[in-house]
Structure formats: C-alpha cells, structure tokens
C-alpha positions as CSV (number, residue, x, y, z in Angstrom):
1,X,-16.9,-5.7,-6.0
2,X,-15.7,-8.6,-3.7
3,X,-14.8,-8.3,-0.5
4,X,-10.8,-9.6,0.3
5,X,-12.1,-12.6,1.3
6,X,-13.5,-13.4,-1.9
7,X,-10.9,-12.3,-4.3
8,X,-9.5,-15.5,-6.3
9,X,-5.8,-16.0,-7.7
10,X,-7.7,-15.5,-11.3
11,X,-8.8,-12.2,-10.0
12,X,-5.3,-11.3,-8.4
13,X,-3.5,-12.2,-12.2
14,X,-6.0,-10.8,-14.2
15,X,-7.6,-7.4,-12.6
16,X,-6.6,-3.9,-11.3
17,X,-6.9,-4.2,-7.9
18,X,-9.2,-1.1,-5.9
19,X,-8.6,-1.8,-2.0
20,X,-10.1,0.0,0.6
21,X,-9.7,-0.1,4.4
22,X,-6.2,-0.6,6.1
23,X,-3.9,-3.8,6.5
24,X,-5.9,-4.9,9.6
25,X,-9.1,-5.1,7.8
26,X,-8.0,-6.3,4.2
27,X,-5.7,-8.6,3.3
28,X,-4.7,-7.5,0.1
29,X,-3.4,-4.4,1.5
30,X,-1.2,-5.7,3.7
31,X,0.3,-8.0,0.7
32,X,0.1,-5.3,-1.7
33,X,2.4,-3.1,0.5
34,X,5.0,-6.0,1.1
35,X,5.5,-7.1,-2.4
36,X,5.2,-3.7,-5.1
37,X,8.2,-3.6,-6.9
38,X,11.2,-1.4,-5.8
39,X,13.8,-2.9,-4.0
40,X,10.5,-5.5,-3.3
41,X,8.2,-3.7,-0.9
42,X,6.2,-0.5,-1.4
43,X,8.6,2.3,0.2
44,X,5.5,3.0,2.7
45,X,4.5,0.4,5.5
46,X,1.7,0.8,7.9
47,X,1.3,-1.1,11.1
48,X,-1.8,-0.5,13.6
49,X,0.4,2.0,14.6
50,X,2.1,4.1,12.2
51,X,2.3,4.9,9.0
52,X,5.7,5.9,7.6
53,X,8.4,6.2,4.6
54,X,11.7,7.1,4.8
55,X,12.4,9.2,7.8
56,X,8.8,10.5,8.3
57,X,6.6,8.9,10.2
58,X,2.8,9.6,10.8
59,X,0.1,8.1,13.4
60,X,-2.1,5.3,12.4
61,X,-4.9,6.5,14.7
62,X,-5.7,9.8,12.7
63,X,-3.6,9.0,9.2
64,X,-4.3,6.7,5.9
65,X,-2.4,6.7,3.2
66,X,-3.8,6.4,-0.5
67,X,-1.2,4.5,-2.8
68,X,-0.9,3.3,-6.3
69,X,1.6,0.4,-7.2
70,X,2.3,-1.9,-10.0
71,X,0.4,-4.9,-9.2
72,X,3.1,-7.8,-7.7
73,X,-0.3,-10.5,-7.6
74,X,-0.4,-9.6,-11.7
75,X,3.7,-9.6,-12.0
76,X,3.5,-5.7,-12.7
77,X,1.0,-5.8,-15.4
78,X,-1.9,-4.6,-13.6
79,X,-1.9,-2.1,-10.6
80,X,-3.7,-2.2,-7.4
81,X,-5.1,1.1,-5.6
82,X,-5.1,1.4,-2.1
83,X,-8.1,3.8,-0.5
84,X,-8.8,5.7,-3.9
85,X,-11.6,7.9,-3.8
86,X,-12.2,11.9,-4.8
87,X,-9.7,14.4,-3.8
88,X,-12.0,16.8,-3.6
89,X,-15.1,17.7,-1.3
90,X,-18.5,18.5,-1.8
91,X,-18.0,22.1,-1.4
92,X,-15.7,22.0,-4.5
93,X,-18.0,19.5,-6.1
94,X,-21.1,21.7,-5.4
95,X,-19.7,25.7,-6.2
96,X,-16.5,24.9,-8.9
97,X,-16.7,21.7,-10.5
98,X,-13.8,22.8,-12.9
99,X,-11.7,21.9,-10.2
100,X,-12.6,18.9,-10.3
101,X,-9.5,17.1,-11.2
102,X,-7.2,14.7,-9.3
103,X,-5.3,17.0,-6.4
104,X,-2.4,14.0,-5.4
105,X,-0.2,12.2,-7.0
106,X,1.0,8.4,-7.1
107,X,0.4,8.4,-3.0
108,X,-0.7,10.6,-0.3
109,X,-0.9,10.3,3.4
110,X,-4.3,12.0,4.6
111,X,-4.5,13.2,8.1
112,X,-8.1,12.6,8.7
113,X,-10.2,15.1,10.7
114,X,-12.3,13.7,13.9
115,X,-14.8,16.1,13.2
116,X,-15.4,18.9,10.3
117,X,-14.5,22.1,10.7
118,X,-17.4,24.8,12.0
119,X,-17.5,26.3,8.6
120,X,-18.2,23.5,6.8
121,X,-15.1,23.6,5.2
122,X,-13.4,19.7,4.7
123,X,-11.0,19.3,7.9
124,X,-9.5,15.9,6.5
125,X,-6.0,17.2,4.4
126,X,-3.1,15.5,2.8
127,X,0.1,15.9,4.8
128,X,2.3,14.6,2.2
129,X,1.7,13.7,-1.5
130,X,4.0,13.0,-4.9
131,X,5.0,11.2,-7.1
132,X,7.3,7.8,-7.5
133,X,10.7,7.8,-9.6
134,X,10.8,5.9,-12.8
135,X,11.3,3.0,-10.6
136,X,8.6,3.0,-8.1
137,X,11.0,4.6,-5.5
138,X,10.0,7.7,-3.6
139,X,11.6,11.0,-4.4
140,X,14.9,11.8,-2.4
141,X,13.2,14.5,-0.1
142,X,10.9,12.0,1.1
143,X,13.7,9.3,1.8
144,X,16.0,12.6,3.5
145,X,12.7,13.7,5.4
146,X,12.0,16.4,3.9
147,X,8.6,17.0,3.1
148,X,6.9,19.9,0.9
149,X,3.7,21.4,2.3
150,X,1.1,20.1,-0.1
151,X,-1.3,22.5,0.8
C-alpha cells in the first residue's frame, strides 16, 4: 500500500493497480481514466463536478464511480481498480453471508447516501452498473442513455 505519491514507474509496469479516492485526490485516477484502452480514454470521465458516460450524467457531490480497466501504465497487461471495495453491507454480511458475492459488474456509479437510512438499512445504491464490450467500450444503452434500474 503506497500512497499516489509514492507509486514508481516499476510499480506502474509491473502491478495491478487498486486506487481509491477521486481524480482530485489521486493522481493515478485521473491518468487511469484518460488513457484505458478504447478509442484511448475510459468511456467515463469525472470532473469535480460530474461524473458521466455517454448521455448520462451524474453529480460529483453525491456520486463515485467504481471502474475496472486494462492497465494503460502496464500497456494492457495489468489492470488498475478504481474505488473497489464490498458490494455488500454489513447487514448482508452479518444475517446471509451466501450472498456474499460481487453485486456490479466491470463499473458502477454509486450514489452515496449523506446519512443511513432510519432502519439501518445501507442508503448508499448503485445507479447504474454493467459490463464493457469485448473491447472496453460501454454497452449501447449506456452510450444511447438508456439506463437499466440496477436495483
């Protein structure tokens, strides 16, 4: 564990890459998105703003999106990870842990909750989630704007 201002070119070629925070706060993210392969950029971008893809667009202030890309630092061979973690609470975790399994696919955006609901239940919930084409593009509902309720 390094933080991004650590991380040397040997570590860029030669490990998967786990980031965490948002483009402001590390580095790597904001390189990561910019240079994954397919048509040269990760199909999401994320200013201090906004997060969006395609047509859809989400705020920055309550949204983060969770990613997985071919690695461009490692030409492809290696991937980086961007905000991995569970996708699933402790509620889950603590009453059925056969659901523990992964609930997104290759990316999600995550709405995240100012507070947690009164009944405990998680308030945080993925407002869109899937998978990438062969070739690292998004699916074409995402591109038209149209998105599936993940939920």
């Amino acid at each position: 564990m390094k933080k991004d201002t650590e991380v040397t070119n040997a570590d860029l070629r030669n490990y998967n890459l786990v980031l965490f925070g948002d483009p402001g706060s590390n580095v790597y993210i904001s390189k990561a998105l910019k240079g994954a392969p397919g048509a040269g950029a990760s199909k999401f971008s994320w200013s201090q703003k906004a997060i969006s893809a395609g047509k859809q667009q989400w705020s920055a202030e309550d949204h983060v999106l969770q990613e997985v890309l071919p690695s461009s630092f490692a030409g492809g061979r290696r991937y980086v990870v961007i905000n991995s973690g569970h996708t699933f609470h402790e509620a889950e975790l603590a009453k059925l842990n056969y659901l523990l399994y992964p609930h997104f696919g290759d990316y999600a955006v995550i709405q995240i909750a100012k507070s947690g609901a009164q009944d405990g239940t998680p308030a945080d919930k993925a407002v869109v989630t899937g998978y990438f084409n062969e070739d690292w593009s998004l699916p074409g509902q995402l591109d038209a704007g149209v998105v599936a309720d993940p939920q």
